[in-house]
PAVEXFI-496889 format. One record per residue (C-alpha): x, y, z; chain; residue number from 1. Coordinates in pm, whole numbers, plus 50000, padded with zeros to 5 digits. Each point is the difference from the previous one (the first is absolute). Example, Ala and Ser with C-alpha at 12.3 -4.5 7.8 and 13.67 -1.06 7.14 Angstrom:
<pts>
X=51230 Y=49550 Z=50780 unit=A pos=1 .
X=50137 Y=50344 Z=49934 unit=A pos=2 .
</pts>
This chain:
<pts>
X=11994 Y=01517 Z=40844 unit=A pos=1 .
X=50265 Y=50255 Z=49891 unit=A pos=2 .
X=50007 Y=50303 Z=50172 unit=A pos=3 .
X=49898 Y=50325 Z=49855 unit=A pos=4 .
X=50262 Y=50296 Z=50037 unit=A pos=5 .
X=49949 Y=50357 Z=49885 unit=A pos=6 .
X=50296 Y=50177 Z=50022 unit=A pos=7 .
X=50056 Y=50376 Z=49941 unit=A pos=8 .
X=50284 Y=50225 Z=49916 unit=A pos=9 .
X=50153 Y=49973 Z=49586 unit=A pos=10 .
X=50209 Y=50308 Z=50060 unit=A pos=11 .
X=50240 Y=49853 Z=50218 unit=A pos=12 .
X=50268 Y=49692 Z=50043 unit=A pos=13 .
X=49882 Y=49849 Z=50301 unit=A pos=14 .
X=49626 Y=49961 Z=49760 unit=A pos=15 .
X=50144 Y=49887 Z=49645 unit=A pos=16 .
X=50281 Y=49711 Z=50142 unit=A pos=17 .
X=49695 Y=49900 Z=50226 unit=A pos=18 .
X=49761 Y=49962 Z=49758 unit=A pos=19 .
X=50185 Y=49786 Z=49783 unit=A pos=20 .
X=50097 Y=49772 Z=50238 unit=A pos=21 .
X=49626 Y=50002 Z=50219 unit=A pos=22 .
X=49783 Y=49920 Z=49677 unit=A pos=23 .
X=50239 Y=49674 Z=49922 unit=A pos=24 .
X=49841 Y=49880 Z=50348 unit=A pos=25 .
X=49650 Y=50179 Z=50043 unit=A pos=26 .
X=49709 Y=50127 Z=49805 unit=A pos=27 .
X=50126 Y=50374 Z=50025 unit=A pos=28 .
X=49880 Y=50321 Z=49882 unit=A pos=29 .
X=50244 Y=50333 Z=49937 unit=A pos=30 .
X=49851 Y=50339 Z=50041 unit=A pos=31 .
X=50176 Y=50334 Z=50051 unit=A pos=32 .
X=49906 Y=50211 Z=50297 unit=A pos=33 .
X=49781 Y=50245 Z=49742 unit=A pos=34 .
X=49750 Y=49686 Z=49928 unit=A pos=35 .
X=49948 Y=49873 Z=50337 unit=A pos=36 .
X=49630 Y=50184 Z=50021 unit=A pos=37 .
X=49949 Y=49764 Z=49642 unit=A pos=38 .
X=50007 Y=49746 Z=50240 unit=A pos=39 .
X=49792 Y=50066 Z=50256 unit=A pos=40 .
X=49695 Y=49799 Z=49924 unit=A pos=41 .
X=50154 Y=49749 Z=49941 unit=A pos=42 .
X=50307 Y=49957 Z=50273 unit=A pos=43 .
X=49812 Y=49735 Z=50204 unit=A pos=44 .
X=50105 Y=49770 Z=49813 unit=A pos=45 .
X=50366 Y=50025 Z=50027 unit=A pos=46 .
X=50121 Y=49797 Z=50327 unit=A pos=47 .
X=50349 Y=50229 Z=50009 unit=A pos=48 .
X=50034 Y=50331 Z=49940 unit=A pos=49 .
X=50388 Y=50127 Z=49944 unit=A pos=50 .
X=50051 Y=50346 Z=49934 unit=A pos=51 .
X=50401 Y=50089 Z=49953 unit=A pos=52 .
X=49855 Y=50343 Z=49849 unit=A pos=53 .
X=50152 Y=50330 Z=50195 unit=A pos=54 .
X=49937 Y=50378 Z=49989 unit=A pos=55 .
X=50292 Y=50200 Z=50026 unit=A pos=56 .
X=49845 Y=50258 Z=50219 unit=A pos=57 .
X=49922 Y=49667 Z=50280 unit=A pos=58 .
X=50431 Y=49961 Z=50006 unit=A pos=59 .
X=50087 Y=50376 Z=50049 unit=A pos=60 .
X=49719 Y=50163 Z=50187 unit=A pos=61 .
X=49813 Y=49967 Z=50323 unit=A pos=62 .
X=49749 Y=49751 Z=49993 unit=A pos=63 .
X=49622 Y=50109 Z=49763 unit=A pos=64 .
X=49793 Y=49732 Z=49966 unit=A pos=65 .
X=49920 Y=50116 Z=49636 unit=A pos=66 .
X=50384 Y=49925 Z=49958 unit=A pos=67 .
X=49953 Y=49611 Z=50141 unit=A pos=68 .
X=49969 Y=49786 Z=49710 unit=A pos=69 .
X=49930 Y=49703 Z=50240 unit=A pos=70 .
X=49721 Y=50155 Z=50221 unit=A pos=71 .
X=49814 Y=50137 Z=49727 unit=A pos=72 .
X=50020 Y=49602 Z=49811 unit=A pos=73 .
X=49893 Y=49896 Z=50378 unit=A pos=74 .
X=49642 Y=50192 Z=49911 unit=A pos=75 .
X=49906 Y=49807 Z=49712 unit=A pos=76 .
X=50047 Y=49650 Z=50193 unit=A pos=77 .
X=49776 Y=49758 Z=50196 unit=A pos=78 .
X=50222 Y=49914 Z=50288 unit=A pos=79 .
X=49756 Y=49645 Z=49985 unit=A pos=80 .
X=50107 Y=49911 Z=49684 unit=A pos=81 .
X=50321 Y=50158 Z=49875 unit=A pos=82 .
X=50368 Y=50011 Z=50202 unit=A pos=83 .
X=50227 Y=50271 Z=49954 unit=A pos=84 .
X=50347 Y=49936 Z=49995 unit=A pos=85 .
X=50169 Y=50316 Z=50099 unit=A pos=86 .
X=50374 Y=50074 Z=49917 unit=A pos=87 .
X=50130 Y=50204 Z=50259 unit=A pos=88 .
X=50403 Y=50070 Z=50111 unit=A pos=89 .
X=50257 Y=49878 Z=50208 unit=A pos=90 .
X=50049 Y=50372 Z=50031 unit=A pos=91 .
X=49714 Y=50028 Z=50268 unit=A pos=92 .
X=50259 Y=49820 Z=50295 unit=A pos=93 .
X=50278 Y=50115 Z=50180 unit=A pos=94 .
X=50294 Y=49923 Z=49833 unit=A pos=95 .
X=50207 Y=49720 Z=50148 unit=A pos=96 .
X=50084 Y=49645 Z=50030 unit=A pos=97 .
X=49726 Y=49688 Z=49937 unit=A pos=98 .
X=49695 Y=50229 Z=50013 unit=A pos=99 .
X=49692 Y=49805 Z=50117 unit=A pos=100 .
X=49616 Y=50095 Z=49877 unit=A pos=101 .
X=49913 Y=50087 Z=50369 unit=A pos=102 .
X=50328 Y=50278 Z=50041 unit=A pos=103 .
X=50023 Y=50315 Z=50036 unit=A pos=104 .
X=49888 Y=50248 Z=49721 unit=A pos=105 .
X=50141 Y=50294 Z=49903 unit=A pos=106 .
X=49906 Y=50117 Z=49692 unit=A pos=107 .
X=50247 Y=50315 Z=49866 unit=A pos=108 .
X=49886 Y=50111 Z=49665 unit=A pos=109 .
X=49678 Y=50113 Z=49898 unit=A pos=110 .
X=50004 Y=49703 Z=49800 unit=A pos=111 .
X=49983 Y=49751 Z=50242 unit=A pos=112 .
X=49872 Y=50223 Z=50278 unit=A pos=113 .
X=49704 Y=49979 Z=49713 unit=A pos=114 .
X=50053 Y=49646 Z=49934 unit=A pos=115 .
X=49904 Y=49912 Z=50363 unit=A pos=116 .
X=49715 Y=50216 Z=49969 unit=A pos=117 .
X=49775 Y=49815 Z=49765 unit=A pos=118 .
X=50179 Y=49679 Z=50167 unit=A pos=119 .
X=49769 Y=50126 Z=50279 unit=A pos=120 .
X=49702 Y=50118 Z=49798 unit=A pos=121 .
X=49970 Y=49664 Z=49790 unit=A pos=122 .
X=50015 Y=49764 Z=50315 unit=A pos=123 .
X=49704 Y=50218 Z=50122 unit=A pos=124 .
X=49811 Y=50014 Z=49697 unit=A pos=125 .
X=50058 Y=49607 Z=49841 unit=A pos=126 .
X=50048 Y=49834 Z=50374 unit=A pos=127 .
X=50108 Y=49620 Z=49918 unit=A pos=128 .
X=50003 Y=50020 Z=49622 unit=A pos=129 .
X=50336 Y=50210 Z=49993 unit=A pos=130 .
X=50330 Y=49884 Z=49923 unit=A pos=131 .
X=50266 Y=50260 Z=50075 unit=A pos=132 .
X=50393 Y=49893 Z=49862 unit=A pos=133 .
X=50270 Y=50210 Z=50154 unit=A pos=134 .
X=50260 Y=49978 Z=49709 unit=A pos=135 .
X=50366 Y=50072 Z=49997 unit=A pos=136 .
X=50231 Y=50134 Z=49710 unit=A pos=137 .
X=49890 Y=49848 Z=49654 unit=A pos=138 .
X=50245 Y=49917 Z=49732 unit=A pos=139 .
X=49912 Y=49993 Z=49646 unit=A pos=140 .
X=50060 Y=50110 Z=49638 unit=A pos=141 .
X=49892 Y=50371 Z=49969 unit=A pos=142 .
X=49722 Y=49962 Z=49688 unit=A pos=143 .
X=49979 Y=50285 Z=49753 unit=A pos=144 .
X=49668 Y=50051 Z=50064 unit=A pos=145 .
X=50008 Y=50038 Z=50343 unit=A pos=146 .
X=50004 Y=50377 Z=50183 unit=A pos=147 .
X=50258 Y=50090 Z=50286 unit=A pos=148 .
X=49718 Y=50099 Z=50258 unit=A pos=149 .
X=50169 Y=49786 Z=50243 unit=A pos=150 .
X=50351 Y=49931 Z=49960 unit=A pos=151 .
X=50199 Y=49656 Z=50074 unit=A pos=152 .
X=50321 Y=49894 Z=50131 unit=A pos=153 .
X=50058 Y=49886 Z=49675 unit=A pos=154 .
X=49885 Y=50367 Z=49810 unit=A pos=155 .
X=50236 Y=50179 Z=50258 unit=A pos=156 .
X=50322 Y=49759 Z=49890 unit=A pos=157 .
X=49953 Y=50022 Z=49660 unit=A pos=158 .
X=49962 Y=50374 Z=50008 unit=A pos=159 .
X=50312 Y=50041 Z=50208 unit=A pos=160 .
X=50157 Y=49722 Z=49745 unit=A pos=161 .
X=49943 Y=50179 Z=49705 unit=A pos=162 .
X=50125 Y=50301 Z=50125 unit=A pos=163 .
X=50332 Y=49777 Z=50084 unit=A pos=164 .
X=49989 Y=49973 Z=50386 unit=A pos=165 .
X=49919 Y=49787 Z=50282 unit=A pos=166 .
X=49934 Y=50014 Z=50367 unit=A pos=167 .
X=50228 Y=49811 Z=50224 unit=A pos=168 .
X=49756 Y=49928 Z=50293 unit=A pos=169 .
X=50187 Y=49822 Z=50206 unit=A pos=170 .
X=49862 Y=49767 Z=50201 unit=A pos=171 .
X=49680 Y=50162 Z=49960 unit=A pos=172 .
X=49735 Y=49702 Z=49924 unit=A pos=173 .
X=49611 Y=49992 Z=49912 unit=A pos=174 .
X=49767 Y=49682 Z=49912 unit=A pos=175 .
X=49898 Y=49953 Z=49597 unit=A pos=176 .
X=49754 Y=49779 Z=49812 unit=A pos=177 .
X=50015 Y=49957 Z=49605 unit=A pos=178 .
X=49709 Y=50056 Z=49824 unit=A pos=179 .
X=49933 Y=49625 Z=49875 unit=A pos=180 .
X=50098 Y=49891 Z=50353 unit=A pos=181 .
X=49705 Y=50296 Z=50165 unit=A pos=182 .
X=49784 Y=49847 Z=49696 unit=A pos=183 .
X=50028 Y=49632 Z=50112 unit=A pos=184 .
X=49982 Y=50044 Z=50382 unit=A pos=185 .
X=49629 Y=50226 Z=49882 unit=A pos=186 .
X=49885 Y=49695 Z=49818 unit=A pos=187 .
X=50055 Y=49803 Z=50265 unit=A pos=188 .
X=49841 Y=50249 Z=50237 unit=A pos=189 .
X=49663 Y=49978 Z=49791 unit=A pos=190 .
X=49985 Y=49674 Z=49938 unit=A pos=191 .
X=50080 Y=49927 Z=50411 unit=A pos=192 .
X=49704 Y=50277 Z=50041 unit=A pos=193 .
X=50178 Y=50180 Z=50215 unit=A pos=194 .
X=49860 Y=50301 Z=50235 unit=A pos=195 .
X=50128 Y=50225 Z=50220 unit=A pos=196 .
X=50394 Y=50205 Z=50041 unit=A pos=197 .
X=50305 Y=49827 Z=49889 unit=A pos=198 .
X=50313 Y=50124 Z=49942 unit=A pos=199 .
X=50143 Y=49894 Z=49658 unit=A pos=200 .
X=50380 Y=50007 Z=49946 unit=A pos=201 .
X=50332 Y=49754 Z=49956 unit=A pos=202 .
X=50005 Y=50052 Z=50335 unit=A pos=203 .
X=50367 Y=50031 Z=50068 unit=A pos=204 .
X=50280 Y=50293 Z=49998 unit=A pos=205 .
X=50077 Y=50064 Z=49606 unit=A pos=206 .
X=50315 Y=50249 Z=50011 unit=A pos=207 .
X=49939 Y=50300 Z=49745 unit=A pos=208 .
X=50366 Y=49924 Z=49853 unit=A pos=209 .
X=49934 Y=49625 Z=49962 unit=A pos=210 .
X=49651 Y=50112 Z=49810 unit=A pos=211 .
X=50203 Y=50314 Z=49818 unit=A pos=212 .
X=50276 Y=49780 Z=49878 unit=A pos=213 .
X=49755 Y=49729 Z=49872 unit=A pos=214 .
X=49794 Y=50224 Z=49789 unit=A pos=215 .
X=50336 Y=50206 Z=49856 unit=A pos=216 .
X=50141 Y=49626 Z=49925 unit=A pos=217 .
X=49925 Y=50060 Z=49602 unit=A pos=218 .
X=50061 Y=50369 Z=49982 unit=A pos=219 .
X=50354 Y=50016 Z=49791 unit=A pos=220 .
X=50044 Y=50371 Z=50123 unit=A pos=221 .
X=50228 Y=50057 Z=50334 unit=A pos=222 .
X=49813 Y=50201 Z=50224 unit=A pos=223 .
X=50122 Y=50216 Z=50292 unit=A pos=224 .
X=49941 Y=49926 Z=50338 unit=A pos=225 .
X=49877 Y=50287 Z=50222 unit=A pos=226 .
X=49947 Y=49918 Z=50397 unit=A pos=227 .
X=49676 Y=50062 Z=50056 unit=A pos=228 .
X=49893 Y=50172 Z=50333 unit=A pos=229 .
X=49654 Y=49894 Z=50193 unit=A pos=230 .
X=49831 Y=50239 Z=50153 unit=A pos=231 .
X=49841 Y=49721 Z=50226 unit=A pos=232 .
X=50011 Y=49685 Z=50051 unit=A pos=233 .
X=49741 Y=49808 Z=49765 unit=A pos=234 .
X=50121 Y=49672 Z=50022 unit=A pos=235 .
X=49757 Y=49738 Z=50006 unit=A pos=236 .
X=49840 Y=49662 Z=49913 unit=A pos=237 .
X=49663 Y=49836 Z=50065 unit=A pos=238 .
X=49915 Y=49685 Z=50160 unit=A pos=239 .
X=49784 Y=49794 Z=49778 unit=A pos=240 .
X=49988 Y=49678 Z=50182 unit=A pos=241 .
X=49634 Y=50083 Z=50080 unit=A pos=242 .
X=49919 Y=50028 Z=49653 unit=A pos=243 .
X=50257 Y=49668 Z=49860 unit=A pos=244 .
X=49864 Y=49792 Z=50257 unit=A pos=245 .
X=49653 Y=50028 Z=49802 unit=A pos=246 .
X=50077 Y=49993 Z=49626 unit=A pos=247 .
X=50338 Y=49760 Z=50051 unit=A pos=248 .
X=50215 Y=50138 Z=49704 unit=A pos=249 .
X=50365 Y=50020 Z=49939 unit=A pos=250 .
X=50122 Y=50361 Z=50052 unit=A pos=251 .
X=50445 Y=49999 Z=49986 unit=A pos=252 .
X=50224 Y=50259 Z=49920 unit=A pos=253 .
X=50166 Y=49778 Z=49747 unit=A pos=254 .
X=49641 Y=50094 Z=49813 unit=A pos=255 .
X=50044 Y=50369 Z=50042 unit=A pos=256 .
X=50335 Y=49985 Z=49910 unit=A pos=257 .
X=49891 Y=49784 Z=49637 unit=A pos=258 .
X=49763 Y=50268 Z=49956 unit=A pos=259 .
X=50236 Y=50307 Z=50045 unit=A pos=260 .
X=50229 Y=49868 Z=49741 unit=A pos=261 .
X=49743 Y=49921 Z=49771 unit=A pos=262 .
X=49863 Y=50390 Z=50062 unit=A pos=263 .
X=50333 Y=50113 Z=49900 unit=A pos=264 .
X=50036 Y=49877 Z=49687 unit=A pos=265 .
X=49653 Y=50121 Z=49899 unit=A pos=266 .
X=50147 Y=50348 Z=50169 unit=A pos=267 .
X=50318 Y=49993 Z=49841 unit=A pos=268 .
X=49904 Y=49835 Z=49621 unit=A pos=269 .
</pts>
């Protein structure tokens, strides 16, 4: 029987490029965060709830429950008969080298500081029925519809781009995921049935100059090159061989790299 997904959040990128490629693959329903209590009644019936939906107030301020999109969705469920699929942040770690689910945390921001919050709150409230992905750095085509609440790698470069600079970082690296490749690995995830943490990522060092100079590779403009000076060090990548292991999909730079170049010629048309 094909599973039932309701996914929430129409205001954003991370929602729209996931519900076109989810409904090819599930019986999926797409509600903003506003109609979520039009739902209520009848939520049971859904066997995954997404929600990629996020207030403004939960990335800049202390933590408010009334400003947790995700605990407030957790209310309406039956922890029997729905699973939640929670997208939280690589941001919640210490930043360094093949982080592991089980190390250290050390959340900076109030966004992830808040982030591990309702991590804690949901596993209380939902127990088993709670799947929580720690993500790292999405790439994808900026929509027109979509509202700079939370901004990407990819917002910050094109900004800078446009005004006709770029960063040299170095040797400064991070870990990315494209959006199809995040989209495929989630479909797998559901259909696998997943529950519990997992760290989601390409899972190896990605050098911000390699990923700057793929996604500038269309733009016909020279830009200047301004050395760019880190207040700390926030180099990082995850370890997903936990989550791999389960869902046995391809995951290679060579992929990133494809979908880089492809993202700058939709940047740079």
């Amino acid at each position: 029987m094909m599973k039932r997904i309701l996914l929430i959040g129409k205001r954003g990128f991370l929602g729209n490029y996931l519900n076109k490629y989810l409904r090819k693959k599930f019986k999926l329903s797409f509600i903003s965060f506003k109609e979520v209590n039009n739902v209520k009644k009848s939520i049971v019936k859904y066997d995954y709830i997404i929600n990629t939906s996020i207030n403004k107030n939960y990335i800049k301020k202390k933590y408010d429950k009334k400003f947790d999109n995700d605990f407030q969705i957790s209310n309406l469920l039956d922890p029997k008969k729905n699973t939640f699929i929670f997208f939280s942040s690589r941001k919640v770690y210490k930043s360094k080298k093949n982080i592991k689910e089980n190390d250290k945390l050390n959340p900076l921001s109030y966004y992830s500081k808040n982030k591990l919050i309702t991590e804690n709150f949901l596993k209380s409230k939902l127990k088993s029925n709670l799947l929580i992905l720690r993500i790292s750095n999405i790439i994808g085509f900026k929509l027109k519809f979509r509202e700079n609440l939370h901004k990407t790698f990819v917002d910050l470069f094109y900004e800078k781009a446009k005004k006709g600079f770029i960063y040299d970082n170095g040797n400064r690296f991070k870990d990315f995921l494209s959006i199809k490749k995040f989209a495929q690995i989630l479909v797998m995830i559901i259909k696998k049935d997943l529950r519990g943490i997992y760290n989601v990522s390409i899972g190896k060092k990605i050098f911000l100059n390699q990923i700057n100079n793929w996604l500038n590779k269309y733009n016909k403009k020279s830009l200047k090159v301004i050395k760019y000076e880190f207040k700390r060090n926030q180099d990082f990548y995850l370890n997903n061989k936990k989550l791999m292991s389960k869902i046995n999909i391809k995951n290679e730079v060579y992929e990133l790299k494809k979908e880089c170049l492809a993202l700058s010629k939709k940047l740079f048309n």
